[in-house]
TIMI-2910 file (N, C-alpha, C, CB; in pm, 1 decimal, decimal comma, always signed):
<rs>
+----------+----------+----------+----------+----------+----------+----------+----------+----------+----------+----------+----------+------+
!      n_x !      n_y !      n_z !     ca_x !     ca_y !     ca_z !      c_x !      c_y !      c_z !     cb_x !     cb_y !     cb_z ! resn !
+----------+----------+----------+----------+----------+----------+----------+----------+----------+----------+----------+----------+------+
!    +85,5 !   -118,0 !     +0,0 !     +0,0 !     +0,0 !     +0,0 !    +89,4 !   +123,4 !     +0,0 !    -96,9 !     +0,3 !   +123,0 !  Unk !
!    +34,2 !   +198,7 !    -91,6 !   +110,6 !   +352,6 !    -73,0 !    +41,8 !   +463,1 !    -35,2 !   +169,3 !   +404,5 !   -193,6 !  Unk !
!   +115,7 !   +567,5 !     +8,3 !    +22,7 !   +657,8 !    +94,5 !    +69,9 !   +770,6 !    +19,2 !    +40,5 !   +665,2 !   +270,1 !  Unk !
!   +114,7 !   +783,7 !    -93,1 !   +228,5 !   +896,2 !    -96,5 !   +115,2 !   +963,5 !   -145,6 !   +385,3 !   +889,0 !   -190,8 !  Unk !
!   +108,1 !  +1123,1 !   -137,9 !    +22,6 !  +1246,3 !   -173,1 !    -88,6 !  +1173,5 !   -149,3 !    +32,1 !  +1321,0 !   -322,1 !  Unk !
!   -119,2 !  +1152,3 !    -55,3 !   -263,1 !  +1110,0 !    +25,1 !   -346,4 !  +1233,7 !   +115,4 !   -219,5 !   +982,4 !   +146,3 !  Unk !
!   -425,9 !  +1257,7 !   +129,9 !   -484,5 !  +1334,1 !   +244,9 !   -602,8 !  +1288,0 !   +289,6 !   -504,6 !  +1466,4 !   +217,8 !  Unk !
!   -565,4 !  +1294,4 !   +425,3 !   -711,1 !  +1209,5 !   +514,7 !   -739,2 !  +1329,3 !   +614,0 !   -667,1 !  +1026,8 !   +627,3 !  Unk !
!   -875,5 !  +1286,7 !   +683,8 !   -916,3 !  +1405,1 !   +750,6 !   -949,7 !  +1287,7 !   +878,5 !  -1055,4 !  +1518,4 !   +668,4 !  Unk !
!   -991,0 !  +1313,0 !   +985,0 !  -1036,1 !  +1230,8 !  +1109,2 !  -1228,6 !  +1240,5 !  +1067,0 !   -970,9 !  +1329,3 !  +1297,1 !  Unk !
!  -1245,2 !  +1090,7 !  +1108,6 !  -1396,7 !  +1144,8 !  +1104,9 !  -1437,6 !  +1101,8 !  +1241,7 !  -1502,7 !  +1077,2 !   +978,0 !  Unk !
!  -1352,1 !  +1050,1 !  +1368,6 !  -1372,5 !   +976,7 !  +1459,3 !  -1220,6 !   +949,7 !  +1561,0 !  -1437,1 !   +857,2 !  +1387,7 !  Unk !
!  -1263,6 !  +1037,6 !  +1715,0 !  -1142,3 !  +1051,2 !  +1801,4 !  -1162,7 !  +1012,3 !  +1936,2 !  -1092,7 !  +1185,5 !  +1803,4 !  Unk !
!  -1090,3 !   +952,9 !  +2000,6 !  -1106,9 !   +931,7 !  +2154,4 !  -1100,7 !  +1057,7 !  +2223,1 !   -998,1 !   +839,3 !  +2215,9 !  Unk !
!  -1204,0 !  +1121,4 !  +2325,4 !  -1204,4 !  +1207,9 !  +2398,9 !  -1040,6 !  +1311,6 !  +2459,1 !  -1279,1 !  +1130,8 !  +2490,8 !  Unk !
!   -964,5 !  +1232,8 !  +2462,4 !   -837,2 !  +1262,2 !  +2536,8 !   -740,3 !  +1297,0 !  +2384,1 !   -776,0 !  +1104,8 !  +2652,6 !  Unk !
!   -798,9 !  +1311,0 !  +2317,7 !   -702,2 !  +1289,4 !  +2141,0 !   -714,3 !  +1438,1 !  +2164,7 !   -790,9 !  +1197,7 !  +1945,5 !  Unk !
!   -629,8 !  +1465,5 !  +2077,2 !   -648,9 !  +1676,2 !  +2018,0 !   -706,9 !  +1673,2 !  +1851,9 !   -423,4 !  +1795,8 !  +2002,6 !  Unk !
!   -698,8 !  +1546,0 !  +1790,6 !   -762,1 !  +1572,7 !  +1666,7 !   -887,7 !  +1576,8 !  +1638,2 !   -728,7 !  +1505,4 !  +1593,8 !  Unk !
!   -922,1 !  +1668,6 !  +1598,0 !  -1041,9 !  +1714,7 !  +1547,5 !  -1103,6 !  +1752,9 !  +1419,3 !  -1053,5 !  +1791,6 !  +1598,2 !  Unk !
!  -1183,2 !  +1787,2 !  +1381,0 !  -1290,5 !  +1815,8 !  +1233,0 !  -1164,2 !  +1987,5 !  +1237,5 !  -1568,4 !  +1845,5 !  +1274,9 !  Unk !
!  -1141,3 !  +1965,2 !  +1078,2 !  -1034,8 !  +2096,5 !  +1022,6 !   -881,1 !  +2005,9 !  +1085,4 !  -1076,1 !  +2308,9 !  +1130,9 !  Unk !
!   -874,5 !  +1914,1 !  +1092,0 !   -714,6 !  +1887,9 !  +1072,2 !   -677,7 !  +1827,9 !   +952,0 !   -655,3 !  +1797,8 !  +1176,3 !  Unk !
!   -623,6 !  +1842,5 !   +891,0 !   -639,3 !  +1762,2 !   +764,7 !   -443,7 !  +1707,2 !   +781,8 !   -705,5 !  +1888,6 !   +587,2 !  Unk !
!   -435,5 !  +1560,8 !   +687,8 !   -290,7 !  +1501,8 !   +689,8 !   -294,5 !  +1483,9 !   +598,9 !   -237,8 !  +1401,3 !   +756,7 !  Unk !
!   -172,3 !  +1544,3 !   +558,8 !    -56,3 !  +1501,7 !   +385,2 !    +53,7 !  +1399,9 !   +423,3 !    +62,5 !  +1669,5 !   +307,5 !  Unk !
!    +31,9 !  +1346,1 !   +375,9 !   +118,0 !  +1212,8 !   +373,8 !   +235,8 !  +1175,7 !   +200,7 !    -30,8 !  +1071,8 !   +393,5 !  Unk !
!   +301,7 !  +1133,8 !   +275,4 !   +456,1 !  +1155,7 !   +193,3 !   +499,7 !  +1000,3 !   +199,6 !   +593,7 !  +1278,8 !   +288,6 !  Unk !
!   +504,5 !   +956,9 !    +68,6 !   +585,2 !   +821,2 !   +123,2 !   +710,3 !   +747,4 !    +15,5 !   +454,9 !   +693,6 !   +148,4 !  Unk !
!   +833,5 !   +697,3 !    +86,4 !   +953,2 !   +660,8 !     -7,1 !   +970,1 !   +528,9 !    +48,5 !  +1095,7 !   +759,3 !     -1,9 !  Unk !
!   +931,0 !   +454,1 !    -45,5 !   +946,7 !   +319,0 !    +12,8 !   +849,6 !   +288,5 !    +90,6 !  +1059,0 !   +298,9 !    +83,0 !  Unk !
!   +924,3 !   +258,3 !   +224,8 !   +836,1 !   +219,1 !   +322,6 !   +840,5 !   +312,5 !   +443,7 !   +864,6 !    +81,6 !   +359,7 !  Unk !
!   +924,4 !   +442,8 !   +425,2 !   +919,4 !   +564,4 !   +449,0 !   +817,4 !   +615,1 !   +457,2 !   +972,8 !   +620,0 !   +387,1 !  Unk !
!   +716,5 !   +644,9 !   +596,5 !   +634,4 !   +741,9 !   +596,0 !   +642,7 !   +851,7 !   +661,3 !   +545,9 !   +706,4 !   +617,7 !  Unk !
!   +647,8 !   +995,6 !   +622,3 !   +609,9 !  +1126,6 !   +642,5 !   +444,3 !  +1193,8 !   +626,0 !   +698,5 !  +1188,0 !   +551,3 !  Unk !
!   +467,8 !  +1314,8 !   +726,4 !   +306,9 !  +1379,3 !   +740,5 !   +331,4 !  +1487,7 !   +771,1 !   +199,5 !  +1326,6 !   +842,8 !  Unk !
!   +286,5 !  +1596,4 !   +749,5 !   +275,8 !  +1736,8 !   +802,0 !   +118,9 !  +1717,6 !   +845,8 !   +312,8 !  +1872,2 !   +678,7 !  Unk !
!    +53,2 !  +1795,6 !   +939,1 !   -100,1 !  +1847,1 !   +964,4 !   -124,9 !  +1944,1 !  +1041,6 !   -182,8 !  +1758,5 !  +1016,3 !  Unk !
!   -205,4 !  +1984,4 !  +1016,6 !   -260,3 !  +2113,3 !  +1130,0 !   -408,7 !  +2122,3 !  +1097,9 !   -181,3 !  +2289,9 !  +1103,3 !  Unk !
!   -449,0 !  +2238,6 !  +1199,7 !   -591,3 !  +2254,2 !  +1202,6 !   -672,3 !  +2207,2 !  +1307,7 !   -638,7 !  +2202,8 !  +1101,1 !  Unk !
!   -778,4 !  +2298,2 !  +1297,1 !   -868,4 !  +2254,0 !  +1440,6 !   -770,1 !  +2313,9 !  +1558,2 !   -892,4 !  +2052,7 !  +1464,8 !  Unk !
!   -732,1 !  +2231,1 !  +1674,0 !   -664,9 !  +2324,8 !  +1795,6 !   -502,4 !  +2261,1 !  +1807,9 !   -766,5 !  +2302,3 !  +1971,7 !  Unk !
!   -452,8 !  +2171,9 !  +1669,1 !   -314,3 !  +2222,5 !  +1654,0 !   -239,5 !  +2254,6 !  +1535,6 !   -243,9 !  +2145,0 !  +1705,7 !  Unk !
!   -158,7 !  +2372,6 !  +1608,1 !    -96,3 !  +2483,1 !  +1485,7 !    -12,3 !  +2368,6 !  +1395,4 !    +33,5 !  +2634,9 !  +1560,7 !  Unk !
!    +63,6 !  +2332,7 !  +1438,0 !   +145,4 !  +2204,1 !  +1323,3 !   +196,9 !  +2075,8 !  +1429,0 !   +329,0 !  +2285,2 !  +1223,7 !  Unk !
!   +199,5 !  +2013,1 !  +1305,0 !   +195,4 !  +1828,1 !  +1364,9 !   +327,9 !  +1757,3 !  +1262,2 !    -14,0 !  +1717,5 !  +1309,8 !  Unk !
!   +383,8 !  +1664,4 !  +1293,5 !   +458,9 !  +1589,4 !  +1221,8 !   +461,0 !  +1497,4 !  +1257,0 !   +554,3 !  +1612,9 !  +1201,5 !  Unk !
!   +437,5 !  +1374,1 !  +1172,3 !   +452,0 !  +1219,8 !  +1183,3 !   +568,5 !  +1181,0 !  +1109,9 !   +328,8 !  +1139,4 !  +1127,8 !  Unk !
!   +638,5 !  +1055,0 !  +1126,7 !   +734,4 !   +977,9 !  +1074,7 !   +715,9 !   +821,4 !  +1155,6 !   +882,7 !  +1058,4 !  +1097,2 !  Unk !
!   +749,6 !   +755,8 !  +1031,5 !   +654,0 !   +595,0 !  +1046,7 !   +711,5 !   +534,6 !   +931,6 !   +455,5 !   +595,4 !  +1030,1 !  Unk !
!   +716,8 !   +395,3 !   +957,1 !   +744,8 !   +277,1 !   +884,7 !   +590,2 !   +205,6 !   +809,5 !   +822,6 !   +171,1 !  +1002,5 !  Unk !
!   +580,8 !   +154,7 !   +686,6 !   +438,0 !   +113,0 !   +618,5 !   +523,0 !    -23,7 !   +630,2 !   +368,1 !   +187,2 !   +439,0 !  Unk !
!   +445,4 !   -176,2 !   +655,1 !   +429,7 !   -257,9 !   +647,2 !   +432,7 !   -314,4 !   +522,9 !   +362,6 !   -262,2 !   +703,4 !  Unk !
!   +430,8 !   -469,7 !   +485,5 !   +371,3 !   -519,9 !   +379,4 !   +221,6 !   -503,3 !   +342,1 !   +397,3 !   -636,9 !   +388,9 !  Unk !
!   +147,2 !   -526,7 !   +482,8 !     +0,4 !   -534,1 !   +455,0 !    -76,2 !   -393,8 !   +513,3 !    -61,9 !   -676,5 !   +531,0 !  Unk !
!    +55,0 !   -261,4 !   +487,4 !    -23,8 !   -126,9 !   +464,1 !    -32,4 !   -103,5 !   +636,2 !   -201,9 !   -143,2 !   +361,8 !  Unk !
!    +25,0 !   -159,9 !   +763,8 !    +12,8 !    -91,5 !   +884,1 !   +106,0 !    -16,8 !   +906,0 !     -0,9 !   -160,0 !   +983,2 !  Unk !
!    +79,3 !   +141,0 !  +1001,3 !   +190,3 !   +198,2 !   +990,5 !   +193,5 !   +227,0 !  +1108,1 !   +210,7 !   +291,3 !   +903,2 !  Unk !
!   +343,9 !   +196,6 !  +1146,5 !   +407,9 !   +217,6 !  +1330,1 !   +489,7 !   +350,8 !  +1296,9 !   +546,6 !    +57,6 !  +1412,7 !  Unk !
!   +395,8 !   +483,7 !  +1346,5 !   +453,9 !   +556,8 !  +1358,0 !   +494,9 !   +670,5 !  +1492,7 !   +414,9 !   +579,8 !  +1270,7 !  Unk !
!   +580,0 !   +769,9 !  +1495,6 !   +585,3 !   +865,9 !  +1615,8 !   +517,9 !   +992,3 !  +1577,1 !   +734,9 !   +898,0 !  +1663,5 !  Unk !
!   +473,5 !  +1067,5 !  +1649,3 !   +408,3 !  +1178,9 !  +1611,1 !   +450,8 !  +1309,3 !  +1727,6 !   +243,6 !  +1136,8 !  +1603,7 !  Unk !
!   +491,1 !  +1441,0 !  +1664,4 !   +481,6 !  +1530,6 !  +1776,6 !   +390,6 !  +1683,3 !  +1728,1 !   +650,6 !  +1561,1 !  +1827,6 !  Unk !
!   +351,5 !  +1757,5 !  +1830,2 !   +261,5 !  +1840,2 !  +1751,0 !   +254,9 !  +1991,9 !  +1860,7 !    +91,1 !  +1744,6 !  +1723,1 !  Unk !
!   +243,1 !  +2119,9 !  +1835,9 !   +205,8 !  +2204,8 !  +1897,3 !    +52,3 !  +2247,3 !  +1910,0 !   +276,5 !  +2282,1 !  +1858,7 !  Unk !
!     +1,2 !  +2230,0 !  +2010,8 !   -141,3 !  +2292,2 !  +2017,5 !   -166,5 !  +2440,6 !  +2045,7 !   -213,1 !  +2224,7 !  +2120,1 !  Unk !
!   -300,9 !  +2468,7 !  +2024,4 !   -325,5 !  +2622,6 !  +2039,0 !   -232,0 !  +2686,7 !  +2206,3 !   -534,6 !  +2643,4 !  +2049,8 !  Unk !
!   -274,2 !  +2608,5 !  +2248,9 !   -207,5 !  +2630,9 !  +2428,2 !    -89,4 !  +2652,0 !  +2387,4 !   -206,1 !  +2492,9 !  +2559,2 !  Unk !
!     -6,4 !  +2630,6 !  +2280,4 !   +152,2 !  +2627,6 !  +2313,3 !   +247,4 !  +2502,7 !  +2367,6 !   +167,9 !  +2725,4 !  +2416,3 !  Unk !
!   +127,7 !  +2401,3 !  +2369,5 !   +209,5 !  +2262,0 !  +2431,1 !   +235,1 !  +2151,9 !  +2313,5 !   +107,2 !  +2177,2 !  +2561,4 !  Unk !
!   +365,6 !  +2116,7 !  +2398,2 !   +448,9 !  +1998,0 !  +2283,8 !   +399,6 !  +1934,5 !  +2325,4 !   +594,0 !  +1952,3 !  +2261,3 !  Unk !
!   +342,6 !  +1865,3 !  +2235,1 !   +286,7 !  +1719,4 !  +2243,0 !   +345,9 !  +1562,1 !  +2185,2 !   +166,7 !  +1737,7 !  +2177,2 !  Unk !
!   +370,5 !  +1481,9 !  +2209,3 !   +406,3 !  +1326,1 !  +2166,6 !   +316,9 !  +1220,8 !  +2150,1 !   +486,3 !  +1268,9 !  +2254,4 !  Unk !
!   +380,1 !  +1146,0 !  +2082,9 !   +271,4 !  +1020,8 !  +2087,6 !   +344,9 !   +909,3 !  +1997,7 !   +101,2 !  +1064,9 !  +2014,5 !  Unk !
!   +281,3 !   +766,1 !  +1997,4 !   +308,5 !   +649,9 !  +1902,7 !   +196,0 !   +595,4 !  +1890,3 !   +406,5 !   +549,3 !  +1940,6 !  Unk !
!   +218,6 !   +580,4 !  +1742,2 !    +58,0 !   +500,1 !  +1687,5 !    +99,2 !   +406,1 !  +1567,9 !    -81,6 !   +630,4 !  +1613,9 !  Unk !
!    -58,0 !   +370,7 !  +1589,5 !    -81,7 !   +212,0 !  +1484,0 !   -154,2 !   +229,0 !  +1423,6 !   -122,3 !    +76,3 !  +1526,3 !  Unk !
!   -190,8 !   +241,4 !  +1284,6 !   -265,7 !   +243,8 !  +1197,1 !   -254,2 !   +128,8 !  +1094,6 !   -254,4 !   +357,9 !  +1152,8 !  Unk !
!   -416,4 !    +95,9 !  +1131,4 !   -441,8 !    -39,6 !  +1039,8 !   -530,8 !    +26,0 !   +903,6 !   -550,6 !   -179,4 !  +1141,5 !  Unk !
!   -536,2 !    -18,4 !   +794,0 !   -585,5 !    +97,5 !   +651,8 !   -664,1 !    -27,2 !   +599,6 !   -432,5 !   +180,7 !   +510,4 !  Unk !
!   -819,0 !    +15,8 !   +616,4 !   -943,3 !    -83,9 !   +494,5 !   -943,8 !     +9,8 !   +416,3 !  -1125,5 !   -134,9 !   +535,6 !  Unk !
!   -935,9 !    -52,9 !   +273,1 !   -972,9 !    +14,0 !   +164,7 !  -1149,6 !     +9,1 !   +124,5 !   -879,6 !    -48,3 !    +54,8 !  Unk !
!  -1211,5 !   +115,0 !   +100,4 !  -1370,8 !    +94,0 !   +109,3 !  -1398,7 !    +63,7 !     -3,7 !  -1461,6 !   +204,9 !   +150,8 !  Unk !
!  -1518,0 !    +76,0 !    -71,0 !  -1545,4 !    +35,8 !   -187,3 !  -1546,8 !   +120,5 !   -274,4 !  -1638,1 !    -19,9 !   -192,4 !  Unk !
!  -1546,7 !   +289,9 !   -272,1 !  -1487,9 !   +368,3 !   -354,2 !  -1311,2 !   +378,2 !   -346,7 !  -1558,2 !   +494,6 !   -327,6 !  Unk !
!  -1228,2 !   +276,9 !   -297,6 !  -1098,2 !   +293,7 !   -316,3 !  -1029,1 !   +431,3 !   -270,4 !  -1081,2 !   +271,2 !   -449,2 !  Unk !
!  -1124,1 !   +421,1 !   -160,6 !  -1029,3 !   +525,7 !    -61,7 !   -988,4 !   +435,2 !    +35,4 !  -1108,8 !   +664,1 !    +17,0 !  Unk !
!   -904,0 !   +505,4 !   +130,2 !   -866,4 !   +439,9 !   +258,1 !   -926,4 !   +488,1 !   +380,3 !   -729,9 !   +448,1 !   +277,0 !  Unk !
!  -1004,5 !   +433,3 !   +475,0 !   -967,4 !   +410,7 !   +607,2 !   -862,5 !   +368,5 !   +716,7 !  -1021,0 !   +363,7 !   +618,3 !  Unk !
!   -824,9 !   +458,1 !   +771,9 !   -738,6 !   +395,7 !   +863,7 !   -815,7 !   +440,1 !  +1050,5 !   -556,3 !   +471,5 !   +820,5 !  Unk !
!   -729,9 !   +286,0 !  +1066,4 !   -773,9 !   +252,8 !  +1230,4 !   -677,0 !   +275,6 !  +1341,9 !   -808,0 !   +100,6 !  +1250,4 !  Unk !
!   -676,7 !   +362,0 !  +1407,2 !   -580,2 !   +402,5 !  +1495,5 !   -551,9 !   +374,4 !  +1627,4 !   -586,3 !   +500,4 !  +1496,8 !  Unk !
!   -434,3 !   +320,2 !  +1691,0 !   -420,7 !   +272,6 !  +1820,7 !   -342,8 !   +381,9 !  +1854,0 !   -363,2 !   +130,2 !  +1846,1 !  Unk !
!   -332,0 !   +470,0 !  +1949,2 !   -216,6 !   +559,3 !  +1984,1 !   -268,0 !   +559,3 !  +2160,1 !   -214,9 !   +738,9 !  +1882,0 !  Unk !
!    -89,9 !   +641,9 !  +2164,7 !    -65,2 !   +645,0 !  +2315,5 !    -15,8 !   +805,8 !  +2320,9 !    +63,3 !   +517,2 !  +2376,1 !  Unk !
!    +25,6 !   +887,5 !  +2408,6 !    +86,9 !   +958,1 !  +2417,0 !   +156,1 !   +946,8 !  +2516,4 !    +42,9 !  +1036,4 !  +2400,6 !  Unk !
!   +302,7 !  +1011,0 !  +2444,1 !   +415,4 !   +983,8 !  +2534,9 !   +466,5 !  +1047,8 !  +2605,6 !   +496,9 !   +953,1 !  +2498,0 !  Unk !
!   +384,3 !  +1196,7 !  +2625,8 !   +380,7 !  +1289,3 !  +2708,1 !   +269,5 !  +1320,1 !  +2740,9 !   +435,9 !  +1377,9 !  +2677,8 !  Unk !
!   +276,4 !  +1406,1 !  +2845,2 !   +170,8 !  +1395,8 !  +2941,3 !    +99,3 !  +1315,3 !  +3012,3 !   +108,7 !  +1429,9 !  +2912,3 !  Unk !
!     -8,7 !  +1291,4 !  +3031,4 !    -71,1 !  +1162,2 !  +3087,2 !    -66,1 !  +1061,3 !  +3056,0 !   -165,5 !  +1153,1 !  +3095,3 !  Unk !
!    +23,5 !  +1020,3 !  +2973,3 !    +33,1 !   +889,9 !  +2866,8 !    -84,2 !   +828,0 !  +2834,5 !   +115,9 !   +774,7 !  +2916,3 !  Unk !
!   -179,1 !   +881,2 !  +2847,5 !   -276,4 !   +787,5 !  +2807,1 !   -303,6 !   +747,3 !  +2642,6 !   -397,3 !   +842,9 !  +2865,1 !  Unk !
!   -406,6 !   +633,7 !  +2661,7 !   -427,8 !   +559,4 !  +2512,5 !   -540,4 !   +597,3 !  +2473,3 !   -428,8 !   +403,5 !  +2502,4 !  Unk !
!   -552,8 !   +628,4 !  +2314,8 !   -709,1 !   +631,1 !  +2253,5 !   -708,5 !   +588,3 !  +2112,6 !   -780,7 !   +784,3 !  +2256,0 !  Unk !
!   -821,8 !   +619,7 !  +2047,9 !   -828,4 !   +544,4 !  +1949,1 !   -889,9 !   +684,2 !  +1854,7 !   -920,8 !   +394,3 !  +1976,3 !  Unk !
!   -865,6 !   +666,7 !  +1677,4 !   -904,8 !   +717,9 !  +1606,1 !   -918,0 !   +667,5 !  +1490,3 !   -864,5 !   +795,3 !  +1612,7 !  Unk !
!   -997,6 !   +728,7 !  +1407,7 !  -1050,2 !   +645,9 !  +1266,6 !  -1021,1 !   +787,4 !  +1137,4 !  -1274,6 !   +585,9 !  +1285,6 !  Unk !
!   -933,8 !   +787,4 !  +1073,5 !   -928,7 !   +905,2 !   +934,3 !   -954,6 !   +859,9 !   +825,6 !   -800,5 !   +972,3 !   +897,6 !  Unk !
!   -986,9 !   +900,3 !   +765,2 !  -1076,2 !   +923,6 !   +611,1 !   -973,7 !   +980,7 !   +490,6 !  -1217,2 !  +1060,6 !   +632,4 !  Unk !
!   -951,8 !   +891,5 !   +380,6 !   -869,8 !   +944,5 !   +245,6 !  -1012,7 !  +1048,8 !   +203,8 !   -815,0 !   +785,9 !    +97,5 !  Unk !
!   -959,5 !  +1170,5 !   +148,4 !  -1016,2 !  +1284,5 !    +38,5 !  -1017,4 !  +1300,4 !    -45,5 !  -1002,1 !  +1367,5 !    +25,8 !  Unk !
+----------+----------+----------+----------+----------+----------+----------+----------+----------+----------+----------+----------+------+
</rs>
């Protein structure tokens, strides 16, 4: 699976997540090289970097500034169904690795 010049939006976040409706992700990919820039909604900019699998899962790190001014961390898992218009879904396991460490879950949408 390739992700390269992809953009997904969230349509679905665990309470404790910062992503929200207006974040949108560009996704960059070389190989099995994955890159992301995002922003929007309540953070100013985000960056991911992640490894893609054979069967399209991606173990990546993520850090991001929110409106507050706080650095944020995290590691996630994204599992990707392709729907029947041949977009992608992806299924998200993440943690954050700052702050409360806590775990949640999210679901983004190809555009």
């Amino acid at each position: 699976m390739n992700y390269h010049n992809k953009t997904f939006k969230p349509i679905q976040n665990s309470e404790n997540g910062e992503v929200s409706e207006g974040v949108l992700f560009t996704y960059q990919q070389e190989g099995n090289i994955l890159s992301c820039e995002y922003s929007g909604g309540t953070i100013l900019k985000g960056h991911l970097i992640g490894v893609v699998n054979e069967e399209g899962v991606i173990d990546m790190r993520y850090h991001q500034i929110n409106k507050n001014g706080e650095l944020k961390t995290g590691t996630c898992v994204s599992t990707p169904e392709v729907l029947s218009n041949g977009k992608i879904r992806l299924y998200e396991s993440w943690q954050w690795s700052s702050g409360d460490r806590s775990k949640g879950s999210s679901v983004l949408e190809e555009i």
